[in-house]
C-alpha positions in Angstrom: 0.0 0.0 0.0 1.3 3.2 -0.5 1.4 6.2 1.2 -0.9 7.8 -1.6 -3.1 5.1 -1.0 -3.1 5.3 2.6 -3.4 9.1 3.2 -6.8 9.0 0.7 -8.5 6.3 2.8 -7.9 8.8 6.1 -9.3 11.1 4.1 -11.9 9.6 2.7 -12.7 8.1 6.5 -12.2 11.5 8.5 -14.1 13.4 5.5 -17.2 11.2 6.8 -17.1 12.7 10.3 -18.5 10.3 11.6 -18.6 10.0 15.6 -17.4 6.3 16.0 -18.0 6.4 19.6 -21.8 5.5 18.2 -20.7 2.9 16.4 -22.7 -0.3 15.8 -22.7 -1.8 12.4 -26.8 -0.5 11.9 -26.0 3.0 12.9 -23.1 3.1 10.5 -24.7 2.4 7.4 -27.9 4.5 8.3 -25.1 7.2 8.5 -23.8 6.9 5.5 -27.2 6.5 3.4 -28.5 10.0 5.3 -24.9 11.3 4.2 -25.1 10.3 0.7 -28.6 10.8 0.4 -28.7 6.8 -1.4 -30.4 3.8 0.3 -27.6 1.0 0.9 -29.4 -2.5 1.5 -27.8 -5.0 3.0 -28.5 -8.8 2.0 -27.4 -12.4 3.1 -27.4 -14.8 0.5 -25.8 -18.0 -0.3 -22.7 -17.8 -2.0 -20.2 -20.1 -3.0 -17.0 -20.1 -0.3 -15.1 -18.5 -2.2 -16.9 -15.1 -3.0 -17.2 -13.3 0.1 -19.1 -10.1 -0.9 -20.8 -8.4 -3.7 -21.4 -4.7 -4.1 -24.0 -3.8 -6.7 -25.0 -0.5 -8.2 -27.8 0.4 -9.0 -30.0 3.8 -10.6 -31.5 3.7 -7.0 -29.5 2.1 -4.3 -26.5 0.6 -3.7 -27.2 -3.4 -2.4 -23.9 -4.9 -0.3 -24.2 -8.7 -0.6 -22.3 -10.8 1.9 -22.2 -14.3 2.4 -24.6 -16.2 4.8 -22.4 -19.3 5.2 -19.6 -16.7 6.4 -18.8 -16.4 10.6 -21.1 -13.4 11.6 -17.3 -11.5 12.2 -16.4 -12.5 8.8 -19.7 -11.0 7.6 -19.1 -7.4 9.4 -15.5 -7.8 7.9 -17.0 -8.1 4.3 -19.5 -5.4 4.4 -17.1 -3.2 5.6 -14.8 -4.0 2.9 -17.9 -3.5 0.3 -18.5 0.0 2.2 -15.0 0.5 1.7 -15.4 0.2 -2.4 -18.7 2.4 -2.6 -16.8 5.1 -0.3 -13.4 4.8 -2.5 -15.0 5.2 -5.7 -14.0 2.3 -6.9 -15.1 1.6 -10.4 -17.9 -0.9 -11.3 -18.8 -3.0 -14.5 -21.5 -4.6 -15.8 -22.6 -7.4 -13.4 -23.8 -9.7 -16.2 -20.0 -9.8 -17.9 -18.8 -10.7 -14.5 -20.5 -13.3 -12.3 -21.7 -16.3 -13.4 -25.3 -17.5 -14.4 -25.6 -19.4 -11.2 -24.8 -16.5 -9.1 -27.2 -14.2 -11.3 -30.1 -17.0 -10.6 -29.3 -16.0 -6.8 -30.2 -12.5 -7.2 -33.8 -12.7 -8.3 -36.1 -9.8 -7.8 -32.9 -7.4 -8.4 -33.4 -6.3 -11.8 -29.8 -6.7 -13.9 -30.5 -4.4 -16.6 -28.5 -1.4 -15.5 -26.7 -3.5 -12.5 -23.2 -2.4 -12.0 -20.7 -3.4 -9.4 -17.5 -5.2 -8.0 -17.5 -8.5 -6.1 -15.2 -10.5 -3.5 -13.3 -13.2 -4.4 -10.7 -15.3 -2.9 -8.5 -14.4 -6.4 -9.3 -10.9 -6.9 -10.7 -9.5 -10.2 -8.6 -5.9 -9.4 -6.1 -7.1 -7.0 -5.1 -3.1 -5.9 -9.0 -2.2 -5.3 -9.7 -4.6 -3.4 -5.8 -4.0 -0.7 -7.4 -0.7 -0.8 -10.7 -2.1 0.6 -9.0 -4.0 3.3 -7.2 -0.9 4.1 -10.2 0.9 4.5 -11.5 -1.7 6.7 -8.5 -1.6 9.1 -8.6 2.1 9.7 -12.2 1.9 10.3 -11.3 -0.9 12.8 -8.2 1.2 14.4 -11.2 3.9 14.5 -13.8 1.7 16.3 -11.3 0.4 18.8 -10.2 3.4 19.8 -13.3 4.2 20.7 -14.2 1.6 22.7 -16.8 0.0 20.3 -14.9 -2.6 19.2 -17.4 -5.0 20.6 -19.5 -4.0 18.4 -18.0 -5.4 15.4 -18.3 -8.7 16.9 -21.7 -9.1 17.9 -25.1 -8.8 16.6 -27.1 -6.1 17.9 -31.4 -6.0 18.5 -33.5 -3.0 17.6 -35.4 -3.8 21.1 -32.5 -2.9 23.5 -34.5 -4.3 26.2 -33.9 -8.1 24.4 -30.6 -7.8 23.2 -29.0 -9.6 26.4 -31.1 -12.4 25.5 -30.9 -12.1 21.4 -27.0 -11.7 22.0 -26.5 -15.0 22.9 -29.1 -17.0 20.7 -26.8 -15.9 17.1 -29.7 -13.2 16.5 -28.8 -11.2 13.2 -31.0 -8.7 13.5 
């Protein structure tokens, strides 16, 4: 990584002034869609092992898929890093050229026509976006740990704050 690379993610993460003292997972992305005035929808699906996340573009929204077969950690690791792509500007291409028929099957009642966007693999497509994703994801951890929230990256949170000592412990995914 250079230190181009590494001064524009600090950039790019203290431009969002963002108070991570607040952060849970939830509260983050609801953040960044009132900040960017665009919904971000967040989706568990099946994917193969070796494709970790998906970030698609579309006129309206911007959809982070992740992995349900993925450790819940894992999972707020690869959102993260899918955050981390949308927030870098990485560039996207046209999602039928690049996953396979199987994988498009999986993504029924997301309309494909204008569908643009990057996805996770084990063996990168664009090996430099996606070390610049992890680095984002890293500075955003450094970030949350300094502020005492790192538990929050490691467990699921409830809505109903009055269950979450119970929903905690029961895998909840709320």
């Amino acid at each position: 990584m250079s230190d181009h690379q590494q001064r524009r993610i600090l950039e790019v993460i203290q431009g969002l002034n963002y108070e991570f003292s607040e952060f849970t997972l939830p509260h983050f992305i609801a953040y960044l869609v009132k900040l960017r005035q665009r919904p971000i929808i967040l989706q568990a699906i099946p994917l193969e092992e070796e494709i970790h996340g998906i970030w698609l573009q579309v006129p309206h929204a911007d959809y982070v898929l992740y992995n349900w077969n993925d450790h819940p950690l894992h999972q707020v690791h690869n959102v993260l890093h899918e955050i981390g792509h949308i927030l870098l500007d990485h560039p996207c291409y046209p999602i039928p050229e690049i996953l396979p028929p199987e994988l498009l099957a999986k993504l029924n009642g997301i309309s494909i026509v204008q569908m643009r966007g990057q996805f996770r693999l084990v063996e990168p497509v664009r090996p430099d976006d996606e070390r610049e994703a992890e680095m984002f994801v890293r500075e955003l951890q450094r970030k949350i740990m300094f502020a005492d929230r790192l538990d929050e990256l490691a467990r699921p949170t409830s809505s109903i704050s009055a269950i979450e000592r119970y929903t905690r412990n029961l895998g909840y995914h709320g």
